[in-house]
N, C-alpha and C positions, 0 to 999 in steps of 0.2 A: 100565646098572644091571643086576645079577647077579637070578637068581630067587629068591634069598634074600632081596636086599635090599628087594623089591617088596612082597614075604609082610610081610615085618617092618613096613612101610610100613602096608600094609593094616590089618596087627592092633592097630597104633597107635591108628590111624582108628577101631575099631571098640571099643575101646576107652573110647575119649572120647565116642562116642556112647551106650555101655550108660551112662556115668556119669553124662551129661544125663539123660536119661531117669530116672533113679534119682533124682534132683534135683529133678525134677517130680513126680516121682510123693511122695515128700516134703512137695512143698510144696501140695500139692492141698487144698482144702479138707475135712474131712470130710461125707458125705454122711449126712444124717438117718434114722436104721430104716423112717421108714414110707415110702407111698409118694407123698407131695405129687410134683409138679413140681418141680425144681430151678430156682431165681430167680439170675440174676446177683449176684455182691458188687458194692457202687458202686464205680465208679474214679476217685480222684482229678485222673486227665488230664482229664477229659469236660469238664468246667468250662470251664477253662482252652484247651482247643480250640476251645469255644463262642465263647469272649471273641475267642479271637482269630481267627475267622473273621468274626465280626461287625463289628470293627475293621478287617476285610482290604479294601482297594481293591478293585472289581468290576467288569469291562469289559463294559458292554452294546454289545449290537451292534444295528447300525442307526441309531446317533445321532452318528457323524462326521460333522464338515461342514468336513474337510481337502479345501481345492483342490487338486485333480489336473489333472492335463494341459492345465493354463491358463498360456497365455502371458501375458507381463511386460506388455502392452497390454490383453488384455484384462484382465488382475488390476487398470492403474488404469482400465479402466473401468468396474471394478465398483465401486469406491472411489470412482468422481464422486459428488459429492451431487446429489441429485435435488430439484427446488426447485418451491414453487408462491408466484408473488409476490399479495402483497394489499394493494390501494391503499386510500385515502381518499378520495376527490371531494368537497371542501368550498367551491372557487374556480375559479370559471373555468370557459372550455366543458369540455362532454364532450371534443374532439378535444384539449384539456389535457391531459385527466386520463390519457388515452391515449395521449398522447406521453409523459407523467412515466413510466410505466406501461413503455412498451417501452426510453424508457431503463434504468430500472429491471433490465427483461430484460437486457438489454447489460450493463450494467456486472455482472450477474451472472453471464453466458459470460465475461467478461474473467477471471472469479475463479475460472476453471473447473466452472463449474456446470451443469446440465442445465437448463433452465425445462421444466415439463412442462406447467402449467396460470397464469392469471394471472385474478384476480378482484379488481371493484372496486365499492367502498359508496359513497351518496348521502349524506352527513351534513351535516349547518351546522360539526360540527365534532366531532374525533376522541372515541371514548368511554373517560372518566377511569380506567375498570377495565380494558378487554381490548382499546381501540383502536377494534375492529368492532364490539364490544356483544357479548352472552354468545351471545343467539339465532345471531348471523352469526356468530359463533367455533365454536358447534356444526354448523352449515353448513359451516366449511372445516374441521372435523375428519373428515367425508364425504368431503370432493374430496381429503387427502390420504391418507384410505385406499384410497380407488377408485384414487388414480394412483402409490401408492409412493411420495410423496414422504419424505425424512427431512430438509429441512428448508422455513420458511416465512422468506421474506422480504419485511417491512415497507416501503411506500413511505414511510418519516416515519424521526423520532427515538422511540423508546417510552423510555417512562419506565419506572425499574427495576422499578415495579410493573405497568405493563401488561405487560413482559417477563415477569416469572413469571408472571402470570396466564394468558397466553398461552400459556406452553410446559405449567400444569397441564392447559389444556381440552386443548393439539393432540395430547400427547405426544409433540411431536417438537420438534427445536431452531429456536428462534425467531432470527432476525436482522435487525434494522434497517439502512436505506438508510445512516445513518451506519458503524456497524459494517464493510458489503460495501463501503464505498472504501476505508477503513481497510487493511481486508486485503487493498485490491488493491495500494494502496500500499508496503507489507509486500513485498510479492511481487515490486515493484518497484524499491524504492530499491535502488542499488550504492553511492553514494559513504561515506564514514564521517558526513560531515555528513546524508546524504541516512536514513539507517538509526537515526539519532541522535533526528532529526525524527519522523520515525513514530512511533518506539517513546516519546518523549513524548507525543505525540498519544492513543495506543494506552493509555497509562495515566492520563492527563486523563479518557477514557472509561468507563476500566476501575473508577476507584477506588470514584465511588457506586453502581454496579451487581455488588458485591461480594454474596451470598449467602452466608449460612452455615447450616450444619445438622450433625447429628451432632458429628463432633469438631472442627469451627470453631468451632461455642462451647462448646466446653469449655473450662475453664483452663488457660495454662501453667505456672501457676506462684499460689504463694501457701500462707497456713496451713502444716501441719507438712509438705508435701511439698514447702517450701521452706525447710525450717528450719537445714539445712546450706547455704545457700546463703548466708548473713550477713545484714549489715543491706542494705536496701533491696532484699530478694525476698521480705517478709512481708506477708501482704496475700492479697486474694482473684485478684491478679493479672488481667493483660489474659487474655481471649479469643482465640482462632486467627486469629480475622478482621480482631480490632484489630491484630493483630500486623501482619496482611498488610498492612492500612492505612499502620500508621505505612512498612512496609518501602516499600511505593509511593509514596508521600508523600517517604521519602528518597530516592528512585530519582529522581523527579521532580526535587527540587533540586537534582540530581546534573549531569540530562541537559540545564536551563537553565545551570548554568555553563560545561558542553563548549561546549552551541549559541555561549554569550555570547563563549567566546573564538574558536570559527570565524567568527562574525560577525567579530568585529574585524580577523580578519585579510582579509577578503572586504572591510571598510569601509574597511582601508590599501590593499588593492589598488585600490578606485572612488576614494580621495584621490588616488593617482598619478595617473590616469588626467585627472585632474580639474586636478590639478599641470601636464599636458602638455596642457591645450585639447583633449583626444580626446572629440569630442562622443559621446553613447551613446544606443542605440535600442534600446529596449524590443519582444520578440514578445511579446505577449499574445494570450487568447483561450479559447475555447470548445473543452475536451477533444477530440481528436480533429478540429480542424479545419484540420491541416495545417500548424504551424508550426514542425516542424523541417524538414519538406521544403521551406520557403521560406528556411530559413537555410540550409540545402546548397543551393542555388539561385543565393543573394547572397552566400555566401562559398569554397563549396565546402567545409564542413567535416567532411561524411562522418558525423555523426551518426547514430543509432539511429532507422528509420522502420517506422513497424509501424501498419497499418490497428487498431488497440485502444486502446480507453480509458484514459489519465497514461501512454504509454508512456515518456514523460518525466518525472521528477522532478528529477532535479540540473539546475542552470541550467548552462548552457555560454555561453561569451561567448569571441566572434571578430572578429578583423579584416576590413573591410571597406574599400571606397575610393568614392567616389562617383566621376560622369563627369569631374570637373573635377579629382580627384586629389586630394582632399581624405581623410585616414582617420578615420575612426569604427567604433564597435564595435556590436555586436549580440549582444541576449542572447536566449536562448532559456529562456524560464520555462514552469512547471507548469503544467498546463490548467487550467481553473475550470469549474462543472458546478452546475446548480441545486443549492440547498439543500447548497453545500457546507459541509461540519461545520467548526463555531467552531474546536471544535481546532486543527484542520489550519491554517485562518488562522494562530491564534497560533504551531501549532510553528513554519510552513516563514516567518513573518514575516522573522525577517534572511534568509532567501533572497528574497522578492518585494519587501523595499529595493532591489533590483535597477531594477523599475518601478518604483517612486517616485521615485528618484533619476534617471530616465532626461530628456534632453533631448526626445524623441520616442519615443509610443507608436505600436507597429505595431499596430493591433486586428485580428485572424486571425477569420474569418466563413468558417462553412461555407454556401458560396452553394447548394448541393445540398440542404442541410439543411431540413427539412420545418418548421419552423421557426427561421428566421435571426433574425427581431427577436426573438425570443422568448432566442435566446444572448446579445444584443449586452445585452439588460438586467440577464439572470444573471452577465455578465461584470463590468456597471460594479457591479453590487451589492457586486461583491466589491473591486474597484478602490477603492470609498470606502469600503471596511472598512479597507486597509493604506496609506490617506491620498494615495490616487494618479488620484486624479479630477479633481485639477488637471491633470496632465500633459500638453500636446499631445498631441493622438489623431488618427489617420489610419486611418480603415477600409479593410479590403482586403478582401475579398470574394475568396476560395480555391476553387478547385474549379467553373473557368465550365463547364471542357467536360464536368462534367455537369449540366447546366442546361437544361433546354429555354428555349428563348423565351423565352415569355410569362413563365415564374420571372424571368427577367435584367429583362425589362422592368418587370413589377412592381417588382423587388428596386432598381431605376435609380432609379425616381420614389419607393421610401424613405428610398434613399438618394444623394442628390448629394453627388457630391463624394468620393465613394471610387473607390477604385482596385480594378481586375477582373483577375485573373490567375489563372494555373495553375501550380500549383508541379511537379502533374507533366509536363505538357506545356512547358514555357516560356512559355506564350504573356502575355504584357504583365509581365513582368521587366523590361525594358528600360523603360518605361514606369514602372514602381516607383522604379526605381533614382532616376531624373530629380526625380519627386517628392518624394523623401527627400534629394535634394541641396537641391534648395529651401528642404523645411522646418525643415534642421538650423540652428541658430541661427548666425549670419553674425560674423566677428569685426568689431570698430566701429573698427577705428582706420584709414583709409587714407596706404599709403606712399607713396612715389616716392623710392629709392633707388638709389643707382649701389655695387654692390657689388666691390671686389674681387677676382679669381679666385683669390687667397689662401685667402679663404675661403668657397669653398666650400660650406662644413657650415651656412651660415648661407644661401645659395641653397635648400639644401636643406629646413630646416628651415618657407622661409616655404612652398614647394611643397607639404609634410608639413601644418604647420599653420595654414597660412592659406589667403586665396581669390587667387590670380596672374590682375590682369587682362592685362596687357601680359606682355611680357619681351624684350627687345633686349642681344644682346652687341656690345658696342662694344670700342675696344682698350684700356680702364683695367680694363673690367669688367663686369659683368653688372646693365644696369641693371630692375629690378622697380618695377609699378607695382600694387599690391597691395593686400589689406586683410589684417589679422594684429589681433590682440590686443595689451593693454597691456604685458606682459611684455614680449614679441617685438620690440613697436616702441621699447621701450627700447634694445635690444641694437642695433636698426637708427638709431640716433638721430643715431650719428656717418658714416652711409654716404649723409645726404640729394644725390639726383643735383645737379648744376649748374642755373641756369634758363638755359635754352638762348636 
């Protein structure tokens, strides 16, 4: 650019600048003759600045409470719920109340919990408003400020009103013994039938301990804010809560016709079984007392074994052989556990047909356990709840080698007549085994037939389903001296041996 072009640039510039100036000077206000102060004119922005800085979002500092440099372990376990349980003592000795009590603990670390404290009351029996009585509910709203707890769990069922009244005094979340298996169960089922069961369980629970407040009881509908809606939305309409009601109510009818058709098919599978003389034997028993490790023992099925509380919920059912070569099946069913919730009986009911329908019950005894009689009662309690108290029963007594002495011996002169084994070590399987041949029920019809080598398939069959005392092969054929069932010895009817 030339130095003329630069000049001319400039004078431009300087230009536009005399011209503003001229423009203000213009538009200035006049100033008064005398001599007051000069006052600002109002300006319409200020207002409107105001507003909107009052309306602006404002970041104070020092009230973040973003987690930084916490690893994924420790983040859940700052999320464990931290828990203080509180019993009732109404029955039984003190060393009861205190078994129920550390149960109670356990089944709450099963459900990932912390126990940090655990307290327990003298009563003849629970009190009608807050369980512990208002005095002792002020007492444990002490113990779970001092220890951090964020929730409290009940040894009992609380009714929907001691539940709230509880969670007004504690301000923290209340949970009942029923409730804390519910959700271990939750946590636990895989199968479609086993997830089916719960979650009816879960809302048999859920539906009278429903709360509303705020906008649960408001109306959905009704009057003119239903008047586009046609006929049959006019009215003062249902509630939020009723809503949820009926929606659970239909959830429930929903989840007993799945169950009613899984059953039926689980009732054509124990009909076959039942078609083919396969006699069936029942594990039952007390949570955690070792009776899948006794079915991978007797069959080798490779099952799910985990030192915790219903690590099983789905039944499994395997093939088995007795010493004699006889097959029968073995079921491995749900644990049972003091004061187990009616629910759960009725949901997981066509699974524990399983044990009712059995020819022989295995009763599974933790022999370790600090109290053993005290299971074997909680177990039949529940056995004549799903009509299985008729059943033959054979107690097994799980877990010798941890037992001292004097327990075994004790535990001997309870009980005669049971069987002592270890499912982890092996020791008296073989002994089991003998036992359950015995007591499986024996077919009534005895043979003596000279079979053919033709066939075979019917050598085999009496082997499969019957007891072979004899068996001699001669040169016509395979002659069997046997006991088999009605069916069976039909089919054997034209093979009677010669009398010699």
């Amino acid at each position: 650019m030339t130095t003329a072009q630069n000049r001319a640039v400039l004078d431009a510039a300087a230009d536009r600048a005399d011209k503003a100036a001229r423009s203000l000077a213009v538009s200035e206000p006049a100033r008064p003759d005398h001599g007051e102060s000069l006052r600002p004119l109002p300006d319409d922005s200020t207002g409107s600045y105001d507003l909107e800085e009052r309306g602006a979002l404002r970041r104070v500092a020092g009230l973040s409470t973003e987690l930084t440099d916490v690893t994924e372990v420790e983040y859940r376990q700052l999320r464990l719920e931290r828990v203080v349980l509180v019993g009732v003592w109404t029955e039984g000795t003190q060393a009861d109340a205190e078994r129920s009590l550390a149960e109670l603990a356990a089944l709450a670390e099963t459900a990932g919990s912390e126990v940090l404290d655990g307290v327990m009351q003298r009563r003849d029996k629970p009190d009608a408003g807050t369980y512990v009585g208002s005095g002792k509910a002020a007492e444990i709203r002490e113990i779970v400020a001092a220890t951090g707890a964020d929730t409290v769990i009940c040894d009992g069922e609380l009714t929907p009103g001691q539940l709230n009244q509880l969670e007004k005094i504690l301000k923290v979340k209340v949970v009942d013994r029923t409730a804390l298996i519910l959700d271990i169960f939750a946590q636990h089922a895989s199968s479609r039938e086993g997830k089916a069961q719960v979650e009816l369980a879960q809302m048999q629970y859920m539906l009278p301990r429903l709360r509303g407040w705020g906008e649960s009881l408001s109306r959905q509908a009704g009057g003119r804010v239903a008047g586009g809606g046609g006929i049959g939305t006019r009215g003062p309409g249902e509630t939020k809560i009723e809503t949820d009601r009926r929606r659970i109510r239909a959830r429930v009818s929903k989840l007993r016709r799945e169950i009613a058709g899984m059953s039926t098919a689980r009732a054509t599978q124990r009909s076959s079984r039942d078609r083919n003389a396969v006699p069936s034997v029942a594990i039952a028993g007390y949570t955690n007392a070792g009776k899948s490790s006794l079915l991978n023992q007797l069959t080798g099925a490779g099952v799910l074994v985990q030192d915790a509380l219903f690590a099983t919920l789905d039944p499994t059912v395997r093939r088995a052989e007795t010493p004699d070569g006889r097959d029968y099946t073995l079921t491995d069913t749900v644990g049972f556990v003091r004061h187990l919730p009616h629910q759960l009986v009725d949901a997981f009911r066509s699974t524990l047909e399983e044990v009712a329908a059995a020819d022989l019950l295995l009763h599974i005894v933790d022999g370790s356990d600090a109290d053993p009689l005290g299971q074997i009662d909680a177990v039949r309690v529940v056995l004549g709840e799903i009509d299985a108290a008729a059943v033959p029963e054979l107690i097994v007594v799980n877990k010798v080698d941890a037992m001292s002495p004097d327990d075994v011996i004790t535990l001997r002169r309870a009980l005669p007549g049971a069987v002592w084994v270890s499912a982890r070590t092996g020791e008296g399987i073989d002994e089991l085994r003998q036992v359950v041949a015995a007591r499986l029920p024996h077919p009534e019809v005895d043979v003596d037939v000279l079979v053919p080598y033709d066939r075979g398939d019917l050598v085999a069959r009496v082997h499969r389903d019957g007891e072979v005392l004899s068996e001699e092969h001669v040169a016509t054929g395979t002659r069997l001296v046997a006991r088999v069932d009605g069916s069976l010895a039909a089919l054997l009817d034209g093979f009677t041996a010669p009398v010699a």
